[in-house]
C-alpha positions in Angstrom: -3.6 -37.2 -11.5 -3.5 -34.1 -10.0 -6.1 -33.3 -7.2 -8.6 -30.6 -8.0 -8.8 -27.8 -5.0 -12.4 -27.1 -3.6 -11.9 -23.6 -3.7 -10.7 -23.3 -7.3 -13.3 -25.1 -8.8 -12.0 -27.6 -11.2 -8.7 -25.7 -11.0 -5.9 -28.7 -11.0 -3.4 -26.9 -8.1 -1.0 -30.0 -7.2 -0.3 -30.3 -10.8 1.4 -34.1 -9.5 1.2 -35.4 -13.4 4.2 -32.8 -14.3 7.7 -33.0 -13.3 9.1 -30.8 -10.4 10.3 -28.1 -12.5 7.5 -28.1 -15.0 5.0 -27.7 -12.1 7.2 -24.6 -10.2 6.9 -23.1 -14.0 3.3 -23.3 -14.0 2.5 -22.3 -10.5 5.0 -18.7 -11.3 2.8 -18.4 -14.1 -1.0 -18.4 -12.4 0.7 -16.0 -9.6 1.9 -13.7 -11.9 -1.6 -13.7 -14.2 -3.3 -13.2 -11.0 -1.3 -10.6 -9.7 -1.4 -8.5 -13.2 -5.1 -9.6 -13.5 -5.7 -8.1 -10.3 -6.5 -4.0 -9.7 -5.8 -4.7 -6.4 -3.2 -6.2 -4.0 -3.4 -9.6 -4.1 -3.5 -11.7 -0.3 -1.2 -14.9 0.1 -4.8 -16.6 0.9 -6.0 -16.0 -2.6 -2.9 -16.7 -4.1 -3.0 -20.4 -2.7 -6.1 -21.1 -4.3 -4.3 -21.7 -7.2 -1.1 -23.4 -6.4 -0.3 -26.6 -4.7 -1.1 -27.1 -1.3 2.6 -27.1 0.1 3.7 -24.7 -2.4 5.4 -21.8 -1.0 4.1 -18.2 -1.8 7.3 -16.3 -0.9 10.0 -18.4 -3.0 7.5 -18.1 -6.3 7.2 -14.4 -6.1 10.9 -14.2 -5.5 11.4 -16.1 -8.4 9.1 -14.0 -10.2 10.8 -11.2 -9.6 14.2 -12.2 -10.4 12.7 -12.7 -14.1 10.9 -9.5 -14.2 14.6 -7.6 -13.2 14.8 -6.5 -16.3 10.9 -5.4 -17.0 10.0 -1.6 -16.7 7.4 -2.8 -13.9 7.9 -5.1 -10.8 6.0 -6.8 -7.9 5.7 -4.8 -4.9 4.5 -5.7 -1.6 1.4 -3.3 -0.9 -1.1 -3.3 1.9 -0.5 -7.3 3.2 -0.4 -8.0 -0.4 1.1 -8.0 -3.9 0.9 -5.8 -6.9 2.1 -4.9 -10.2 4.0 -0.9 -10.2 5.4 0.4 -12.9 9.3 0.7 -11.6 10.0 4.5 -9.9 12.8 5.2 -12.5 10.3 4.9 -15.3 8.0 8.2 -13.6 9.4 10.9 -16.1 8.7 8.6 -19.1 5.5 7.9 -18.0 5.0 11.8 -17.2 6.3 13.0 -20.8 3.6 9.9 -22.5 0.6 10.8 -20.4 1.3 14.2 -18.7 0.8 15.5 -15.2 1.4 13.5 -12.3 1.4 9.5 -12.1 -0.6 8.8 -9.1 -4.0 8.5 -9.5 -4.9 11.0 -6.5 -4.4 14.2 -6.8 -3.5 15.8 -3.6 -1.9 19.7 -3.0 1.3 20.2 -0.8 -1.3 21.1 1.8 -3.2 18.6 1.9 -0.1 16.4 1.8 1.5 17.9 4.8 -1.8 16.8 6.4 -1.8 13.4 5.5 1.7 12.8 6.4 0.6 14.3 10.0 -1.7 12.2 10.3 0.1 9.0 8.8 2.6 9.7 11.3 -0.3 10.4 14.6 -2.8 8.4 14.2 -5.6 8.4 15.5 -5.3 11.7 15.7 -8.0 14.6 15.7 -8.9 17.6 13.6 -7.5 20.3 16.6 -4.7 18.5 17.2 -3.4 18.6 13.5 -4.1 21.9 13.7 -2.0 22.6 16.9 0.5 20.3 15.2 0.6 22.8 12.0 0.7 25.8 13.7 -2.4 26.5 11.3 -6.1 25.8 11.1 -6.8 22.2 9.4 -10.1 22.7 7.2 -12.8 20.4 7.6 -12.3 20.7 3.9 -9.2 19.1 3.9 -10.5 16.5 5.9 -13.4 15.8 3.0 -11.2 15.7 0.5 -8.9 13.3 2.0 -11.7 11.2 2.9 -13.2 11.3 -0.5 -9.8 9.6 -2.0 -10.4 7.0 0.6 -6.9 8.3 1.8 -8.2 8.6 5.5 -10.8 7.5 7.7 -12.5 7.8 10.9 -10.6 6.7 13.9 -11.8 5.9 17.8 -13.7 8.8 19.2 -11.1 10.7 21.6 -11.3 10.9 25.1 -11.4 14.3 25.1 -14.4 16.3 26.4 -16.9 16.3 22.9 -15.1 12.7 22.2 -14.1 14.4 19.0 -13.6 12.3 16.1 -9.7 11.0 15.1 -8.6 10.2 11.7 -6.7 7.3 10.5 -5.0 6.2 7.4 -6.2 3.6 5.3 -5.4 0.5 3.0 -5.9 2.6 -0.3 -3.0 5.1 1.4 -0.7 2.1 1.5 -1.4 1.0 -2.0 -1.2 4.8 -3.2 2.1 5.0 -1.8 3.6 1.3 -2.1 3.5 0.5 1.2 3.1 -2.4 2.7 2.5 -1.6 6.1 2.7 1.5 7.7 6.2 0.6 9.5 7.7 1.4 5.8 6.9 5.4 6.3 9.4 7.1 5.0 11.3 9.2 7.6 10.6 13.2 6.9 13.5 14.1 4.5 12.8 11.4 2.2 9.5 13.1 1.8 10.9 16.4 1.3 13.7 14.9 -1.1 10.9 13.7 -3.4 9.2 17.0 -3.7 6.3 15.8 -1.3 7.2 18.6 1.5 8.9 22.0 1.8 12.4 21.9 3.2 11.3 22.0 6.7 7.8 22.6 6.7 7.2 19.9 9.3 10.6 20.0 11.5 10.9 17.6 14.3 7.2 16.9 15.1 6.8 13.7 13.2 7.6 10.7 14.6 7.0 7.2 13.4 4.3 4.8 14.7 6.0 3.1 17.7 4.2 -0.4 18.5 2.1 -2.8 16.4 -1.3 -1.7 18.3 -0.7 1.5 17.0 -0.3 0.1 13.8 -3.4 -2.5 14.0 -5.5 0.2 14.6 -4.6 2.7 11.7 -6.0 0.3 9.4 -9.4 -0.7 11.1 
């Protein structure tokens, strides 16, 4: 009989009374319920509470996606986890059925411009946006970005004051489908999507260089 994991209760997760192929079937189907189940991304560490114990995570959601190929939504890698997304191409359909935009923050081409400033700087503070910009950065701005839980407070600068930096978050990598924030986008993919102007940011942007950088954007 199959061997009942602490963690999942009476949840059977070896599944050792069912043949090999049986068992993969089975374990493809709790990760996929939990994923869709699930209004967030899902970690590897909660997905092993319900698989066997030397089960591998990766090769079951490849196989999951392989069968959902042909499904109007996929699984996405988002935020160190997974998630369901409805697929990209479907955004006019779902556009025409529900009208307006299909994100679930709504966010002007200003604001925008400032995220993806400080996406791209972090931590980085309110001045130095605003030097960045060429224009004043509202504190505004700043609230409303924090009130999506799109940013956050970074490390105090060094500057005199220690002014306060900003910092993106996990629910900006979920918005966007990120998984970590080495997948930016590079500037004229965000202007090719209707995100940006044609040039409204030039050459200032540059992606986050090191993992530290990285680590610390998401504290």
């Amino acid at each position: 009989m199959g061997r009942p994991s602490r963690d999942a209760g009476l949840l059977d997760t070896e599944l050792d009374a069912l043949p090999p192929d049986l068992r993969w079937r089975e374990w493809m189907t709790r990760v996929e319920a939990v994923i869709f189940a699930s209004p967030e991304p899902v970690t590897r560490q909660l997905l092993a509470g319900v698989v066997g114990r030397d089960c591998s995570i990766d090769l079951l959601i490849e196989d999951i996606v392989t069968e959902l190929a042909p499904r109007p939504y996929e699984i996405v890698a988002v935020a160190g986890g997974w998630q369901f997304r409805t697929r990209p191409r479907q955004a006019d359909v779902l556009k025409a059925a529900f009208g307006g935009t299909t994100t679930g923050a709504e966010i002007t081409e200003g604001e925008m411009l400032v995220l993806a400033s400080i996406a791209y700087h972090q931590p980085v503070t309110r001045a130095a946006l605003s030097d960045m910009l060429g224009r004043e950065v509202s504190r505004d701005i700043i609230g409303h970005l924090r009130r999506l839980d799109m940013i956050a407070s970074g490390p105090r600068s060094p500057q005199p004051g220690a002014p306060y930096t900003y910092v993106t978050t996990r629910k900006f990598l979920e918005q966007f489908g990120l998984d970590t924030l080495r997948d930016l986008p590079d500037i004229e993919a965000l202007e090719d999507a209707g995100l940006l102007s044609q040039g409204a940011v030039g050459d200032k942007m540059a992606p986050i260089a090191n993992e530290e950088d990285e680590a610390g954007a998401l504290e």
